[in-house]
matplotlib code that plots the C-alpha trace (Angstrom):
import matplotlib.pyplot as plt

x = [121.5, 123.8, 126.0, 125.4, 127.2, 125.3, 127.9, 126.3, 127.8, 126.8, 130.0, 132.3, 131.6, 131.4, 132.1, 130.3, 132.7, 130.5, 127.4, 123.7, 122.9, 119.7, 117.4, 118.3, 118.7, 114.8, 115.6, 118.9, 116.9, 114.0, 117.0, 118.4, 114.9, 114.5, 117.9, 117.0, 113.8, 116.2, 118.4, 115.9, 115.5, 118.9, 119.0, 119.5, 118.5, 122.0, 122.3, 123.4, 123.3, 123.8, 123.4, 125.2, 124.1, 126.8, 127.0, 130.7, 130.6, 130.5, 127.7, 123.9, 121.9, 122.6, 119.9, 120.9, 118.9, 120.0, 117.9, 118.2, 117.9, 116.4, 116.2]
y = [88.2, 90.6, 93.4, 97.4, 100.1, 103.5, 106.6, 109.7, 113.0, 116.7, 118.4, 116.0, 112.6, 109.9, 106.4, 103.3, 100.8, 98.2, 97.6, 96.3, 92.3, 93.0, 90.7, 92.3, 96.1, 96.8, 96.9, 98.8, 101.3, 101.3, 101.8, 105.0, 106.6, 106.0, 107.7, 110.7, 111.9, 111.4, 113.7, 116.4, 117.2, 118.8, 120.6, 124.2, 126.5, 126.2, 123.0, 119.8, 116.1, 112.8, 109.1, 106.8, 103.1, 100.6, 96.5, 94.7, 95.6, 99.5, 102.0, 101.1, 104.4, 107.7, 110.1, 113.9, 116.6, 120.2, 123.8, 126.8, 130.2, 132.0, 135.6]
z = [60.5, 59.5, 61.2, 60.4, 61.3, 61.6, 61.0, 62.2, 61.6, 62.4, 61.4, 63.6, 62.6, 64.9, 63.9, 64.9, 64.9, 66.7, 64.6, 65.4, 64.0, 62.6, 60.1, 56.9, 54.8, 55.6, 59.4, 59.1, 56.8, 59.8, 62.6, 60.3, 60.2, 64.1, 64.3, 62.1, 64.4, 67.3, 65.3, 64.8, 68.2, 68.4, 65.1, 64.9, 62.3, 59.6, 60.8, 58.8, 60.1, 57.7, 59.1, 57.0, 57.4, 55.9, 56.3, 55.3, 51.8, 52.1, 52.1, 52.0, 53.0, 53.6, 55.3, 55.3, 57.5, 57.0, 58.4, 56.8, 58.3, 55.0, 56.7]

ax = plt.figure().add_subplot(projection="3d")
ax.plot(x, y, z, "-o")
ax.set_aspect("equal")
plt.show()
């Protein structure tokens, strides 16, 4: 098992400095999805969020949501 860290950001990022041990990338990519339709339930129209899923060696994933108000 190893340990992810799941940075979420919507203009103010906020940093997840303790992690989840999960099985492997497949289930940290699985958490980040779960995360992102969490998300959408607070986005507003010009809104922009980004989940960032990293283990100890750096960035694995990155899952960015923006709404656009075209008129």
């Amino acid at each position: 098992m190893s340990r992810y860290f799941f940075r979420i950001s919507n203009g103010r990022p906020h940093e997840d400095n303790v992690g989840e041990e999960l099985r492997d990338e497949h289930q940290a990519w699985l958490s980040a999805k779960r995360l992102a339709r969490d998300i959408e339930d607070t986005l507003e129209p010009n809104g922009k969020w980004m989940v960032e899923v990293r283990d100890a060696d750096g960035p694995l994933y990155l899952i960015s949501i923006a709404a656009q108000k075209l008129r």
